[in-house]
N, C-alpha and C positions, 0 to 999 in steps of 0.2 A: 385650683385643683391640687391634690395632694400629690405627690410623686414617692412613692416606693421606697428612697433613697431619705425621703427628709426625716430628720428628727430621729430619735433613739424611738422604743417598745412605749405604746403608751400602756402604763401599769396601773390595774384597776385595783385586783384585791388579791384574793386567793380563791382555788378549788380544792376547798377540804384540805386534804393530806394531800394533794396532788401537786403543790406547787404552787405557781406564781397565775392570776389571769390578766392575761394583755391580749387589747384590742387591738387588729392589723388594721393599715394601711388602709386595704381592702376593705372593711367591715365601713371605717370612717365613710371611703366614699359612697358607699350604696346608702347609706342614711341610719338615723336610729331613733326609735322611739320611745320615750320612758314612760310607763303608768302603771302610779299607784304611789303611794303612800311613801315618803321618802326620794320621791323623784326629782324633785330639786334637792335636795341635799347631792345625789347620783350624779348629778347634772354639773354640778360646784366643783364636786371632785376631779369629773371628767372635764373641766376647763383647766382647771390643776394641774393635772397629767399629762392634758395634751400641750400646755404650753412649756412643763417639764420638758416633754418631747422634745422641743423646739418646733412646731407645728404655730402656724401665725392662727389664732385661736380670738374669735370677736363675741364676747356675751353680750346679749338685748337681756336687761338686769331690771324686769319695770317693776319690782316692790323693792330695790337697793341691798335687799343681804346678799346677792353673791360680794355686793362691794364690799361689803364690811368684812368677808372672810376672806377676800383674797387682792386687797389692796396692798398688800404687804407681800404679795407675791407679784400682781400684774398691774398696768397699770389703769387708773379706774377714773373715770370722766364723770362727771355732770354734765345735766343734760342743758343749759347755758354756753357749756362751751361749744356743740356740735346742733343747735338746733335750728339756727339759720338757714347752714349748708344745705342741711335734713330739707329743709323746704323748698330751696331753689329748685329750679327747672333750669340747668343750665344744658342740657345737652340737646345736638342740634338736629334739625330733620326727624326723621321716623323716633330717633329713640325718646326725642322729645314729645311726640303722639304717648309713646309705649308709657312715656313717665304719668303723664297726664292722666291716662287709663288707669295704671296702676295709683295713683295718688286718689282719684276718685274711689277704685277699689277700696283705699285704707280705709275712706271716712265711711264708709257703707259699712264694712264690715266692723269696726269699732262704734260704730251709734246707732249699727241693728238698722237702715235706712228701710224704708218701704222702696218698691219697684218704681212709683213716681219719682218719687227722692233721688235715688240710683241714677237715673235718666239724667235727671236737673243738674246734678252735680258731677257729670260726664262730662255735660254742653258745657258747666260754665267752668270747668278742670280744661278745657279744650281750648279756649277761650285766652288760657291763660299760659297756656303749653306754648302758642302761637309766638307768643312775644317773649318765651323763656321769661318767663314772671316767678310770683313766688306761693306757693300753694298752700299757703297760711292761712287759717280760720278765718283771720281778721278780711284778709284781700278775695277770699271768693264768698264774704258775705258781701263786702263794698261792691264787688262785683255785679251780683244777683240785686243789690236796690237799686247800683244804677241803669241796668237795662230791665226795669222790672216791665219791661213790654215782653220781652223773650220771658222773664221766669215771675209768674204772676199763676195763683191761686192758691188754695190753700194747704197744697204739699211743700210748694216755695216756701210760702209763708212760716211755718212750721220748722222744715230746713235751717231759716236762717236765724229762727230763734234759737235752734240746736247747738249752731255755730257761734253766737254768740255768745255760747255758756262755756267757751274753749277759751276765753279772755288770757287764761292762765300760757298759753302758748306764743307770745310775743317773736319777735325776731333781736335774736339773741345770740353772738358768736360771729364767727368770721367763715367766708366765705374759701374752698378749699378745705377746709377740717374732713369732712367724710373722706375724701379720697386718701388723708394722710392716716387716717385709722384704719383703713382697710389695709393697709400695707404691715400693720403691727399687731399683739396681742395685745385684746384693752377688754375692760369688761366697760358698758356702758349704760350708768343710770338712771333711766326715767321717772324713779321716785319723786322728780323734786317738779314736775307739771301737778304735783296737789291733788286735784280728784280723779277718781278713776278712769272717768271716759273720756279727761287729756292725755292720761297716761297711756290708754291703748290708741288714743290716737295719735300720740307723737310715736308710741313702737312700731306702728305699722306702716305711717309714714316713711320711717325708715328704713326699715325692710321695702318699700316700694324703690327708695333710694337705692338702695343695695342692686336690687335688680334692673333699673335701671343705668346702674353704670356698667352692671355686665353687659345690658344690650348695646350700652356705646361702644363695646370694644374694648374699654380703657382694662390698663393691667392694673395690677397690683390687689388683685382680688384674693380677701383670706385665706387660708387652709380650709377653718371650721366655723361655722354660724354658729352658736347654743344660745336655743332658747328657754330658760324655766318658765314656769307658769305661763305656756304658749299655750293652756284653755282658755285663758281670757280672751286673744285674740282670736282664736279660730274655735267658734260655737257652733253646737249644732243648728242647723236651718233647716225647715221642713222639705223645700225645696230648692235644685239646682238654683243660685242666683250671682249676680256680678260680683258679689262680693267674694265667691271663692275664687275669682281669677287670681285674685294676690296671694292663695294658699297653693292652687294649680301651679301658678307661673314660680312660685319660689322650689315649690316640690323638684317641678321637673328642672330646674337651674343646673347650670355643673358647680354651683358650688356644694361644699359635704355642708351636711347639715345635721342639730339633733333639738329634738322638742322633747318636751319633757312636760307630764300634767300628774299633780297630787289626785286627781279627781280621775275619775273612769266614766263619769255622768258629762252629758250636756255639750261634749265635744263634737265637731264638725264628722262626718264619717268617713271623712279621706284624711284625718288625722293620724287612723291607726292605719294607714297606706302610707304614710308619708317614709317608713322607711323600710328597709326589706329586712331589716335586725327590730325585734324587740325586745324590750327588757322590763320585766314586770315585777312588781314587789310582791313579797310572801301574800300578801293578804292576795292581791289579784289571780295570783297562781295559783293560790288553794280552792279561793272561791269559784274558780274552772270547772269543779266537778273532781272526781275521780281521776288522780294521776298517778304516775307510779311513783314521785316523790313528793313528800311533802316539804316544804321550806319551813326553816326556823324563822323568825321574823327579822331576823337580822341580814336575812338572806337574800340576793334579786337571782332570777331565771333570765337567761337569753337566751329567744328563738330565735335561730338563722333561719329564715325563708329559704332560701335557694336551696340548701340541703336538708331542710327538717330535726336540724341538731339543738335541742334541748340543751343547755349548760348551765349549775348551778353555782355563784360564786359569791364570799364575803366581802363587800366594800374593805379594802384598806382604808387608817386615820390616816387623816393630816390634819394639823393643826392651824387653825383658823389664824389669820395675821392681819390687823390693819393697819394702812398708814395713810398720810394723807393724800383724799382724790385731789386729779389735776381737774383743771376748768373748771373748778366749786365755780367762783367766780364769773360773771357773762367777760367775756374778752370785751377790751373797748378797742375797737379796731379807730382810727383818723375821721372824728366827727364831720356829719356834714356840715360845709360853708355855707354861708345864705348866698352866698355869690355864686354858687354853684345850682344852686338849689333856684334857683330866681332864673338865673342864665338858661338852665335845663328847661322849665316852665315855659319861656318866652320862646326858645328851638322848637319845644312842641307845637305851639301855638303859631307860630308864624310859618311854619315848610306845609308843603301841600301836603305830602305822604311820611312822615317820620315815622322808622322804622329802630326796632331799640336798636339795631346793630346798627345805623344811621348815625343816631343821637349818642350809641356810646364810642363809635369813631371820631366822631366830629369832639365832642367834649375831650377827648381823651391827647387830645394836643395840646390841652390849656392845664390838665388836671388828670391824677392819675389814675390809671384806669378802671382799680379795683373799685376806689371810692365812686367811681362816677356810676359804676354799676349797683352800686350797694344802694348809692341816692336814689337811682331809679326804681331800683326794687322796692325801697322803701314808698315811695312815691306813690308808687301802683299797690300797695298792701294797705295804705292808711288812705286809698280812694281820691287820691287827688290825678291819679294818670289812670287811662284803661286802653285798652284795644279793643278798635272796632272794626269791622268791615266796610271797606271802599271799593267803590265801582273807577278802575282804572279806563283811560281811553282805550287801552288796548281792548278792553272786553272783559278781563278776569278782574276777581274782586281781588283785594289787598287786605292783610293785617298791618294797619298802622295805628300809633299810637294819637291820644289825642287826651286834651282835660275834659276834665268834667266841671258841673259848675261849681264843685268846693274848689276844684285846684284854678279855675279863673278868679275867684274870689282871690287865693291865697297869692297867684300870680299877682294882681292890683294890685295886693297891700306890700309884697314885694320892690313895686318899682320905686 
């Protein structure tokens, strides 16, 4: 949340002859919206200014020119360095439910999922939430062939062909990176997932991430979200369906938020809800109909909701800067051992009920801890570990882990 006191005026442009326009405090948290023509440019600036401010300001950058113009000012990631984290499900109880939900959400609303689909990718997002696994392309396809008793006909089918065209999404970077980007300004670019519909699926991936670690509690939550070209992600849909919970659940967030779309077509209709400020480019305002100003084309309008006040003002320049992004590079975090990798395998296989927090206590006295977790994640994403459901004496069933027949195979040749 913003607080009143942080940061200097954020300085947008001018009104005419009238002075300086800067957006309050105030305006930031009620939300903002940008459409029309010049609206990521609008958008670049105002990550600009609000981190001039001193305001902790995080850009979702998914075609990379905000990087290129303001890497010389903030600092600017690849998506290699942060897209491991993006995927984990590390948080615990309910908000690990919330993530799984929300993570299902990304992939629906980035691959356009039909209502069966939706369902399927709920269960087996659910599946995976259980044992804090990793909600990677790769691990909730391995997932879905290997209980193809549960997810079997030809919406499955179809599904996991979807999923397997996300190749380009590996697990890549280190473990803890989201939570240290939310504490800072960074702009973050998912240009380098290659075709389009990795690209919007690793952005909304992380926006589920985002909102997910709000639900856990955890602090160190931005100032400002800016998203450009946030019509990719949020399209319009004929009908109410699961995949606007991730646009609902971000809207209504405490975090400030601003979306921004070149296009006035084909968006989601709770997109122009998303903030109670709008800001429109000349073309959008004039094409309104009859108003009592017309804009030069150089010019944007903001509507305040709350009060009905019309404002017209000129972008200030600034000059575009680049320098080089951090995390080009995937981090290479402490390879896995085969001795550890062998060892983990045989824990599974031999305990009645292994449970990940089981298997990454016990391991975690020989080796440490981060990597043992990494192993395991890795484990269960490339289909050699899964979690399944066990009937306990007690009566209630259990998530524990267990192999499948690749990771017995792999266990053998191990020993």
């Amino acid at each position: 949340m913003i607080s009143e006191t942080s940061g200097r005026p954020v300085r947008l442009g001018y009104r005419g002859a009238s002075g300086k326009f800067e957006l309050s405090r105030e305006d930031l948290r009620r939300g903002i919206s940008i459409l029309g023509q010049g609206a990521d440019q609008l958008a670049t600036l105002i990550a600009y200014a609000c981190d001039e401010a001193g305001l902790r300001t995080l850009v979702i950058d998914l075609s990379g020119r905000v990087s290129q113009k303001l890497s010389g000012y903030m600092d600017c990631y690849e998506l290699p360095h942060f897209l491991y984290d993006t995927l984990r499900i590390d948080e615990e109880g309910l908000a690990a439910n919330v993530h799984g939900q929300l993570a299902a959400s990304a992939y629906s609303c980035a691959l356009d999922l039909s209502f069966e689909q939706e369902g399927i990718i709920n269960a087996a997002m659910q599946i995976l939430a259980a044992e804090r696994g990793v909600a990677s392309p790769a691990a909730v396809n391995d997932l879905m062939v290997e209980k193809n008793d549960k997810f079997r006909g030809r919406p499955a089918d179809r599904l996991i062909a979807r999923l397997a065209s996300l190749s380009s999404l590996n697990m890549t970077g280190e473990a803890g990176t989201v939570a240290e980007l939310l504490k800072r300004s960074a702009v973050l670019s998912f240009s380098g997932a290659g075709q389009p519909e990795a690209v919007e699926t690793a952005a909304t991936l992380f926006v589920a991430k985002i909102l997910a670690h709000a639900e856990s509690g955890n602090e160190g939550l931005p100032d400002l979200v800016i998203i450009p070209q946030a019509g990719r992600l949020f399209r319009v849909r004929p009908v109410f369906r699961k995949t606007e919970r991730l646009l609902t659940s971000f809207v209504s967030s405490p975090i400030s938020k601003i979306l921004s779309s070149e296009t006035s077509y084909g968006l989601d209709e709770h997109f122009d809800e998303t903030g109670f400020i709008k800001i429109m480019s000349s073309a959008v305002w004039n094409g309104h109909g009859p108003n009592d100003e017309t804009l030069l084309p150089n010019m944007f309008m903001v509507r305040n909701h709350p009060y009905g006040h019309d404002l017209a003002f000129i972008p200030r320049e600034f000059e575009p800067r680049s320098g080089p992004p951090k995390g080009g590079e995937a981090t290479q975090p402490e390879p896995e051992t085969a001795d550890l990798i062998s060892q983990m395998l045989v824990d599974i296989d031999s305990y009645e009920a292994p449970t990940r927090q089981s298997v990454v206590a016990f391991l975690s006295q020989a080796y440490e801890q981060g990597l043992v977790e990494r192993t395991l994640d890795k484990l269960q994403s490339e289909g050699y570990v899964t979690a399944v459901q066990k009937d306990m004496k007690s009566g209630r069933p259990m998530s524990v882990l267990a192999l499948t027949e690749k990771g017995k195979t792999l266990m053998e040749m191990s020993k």
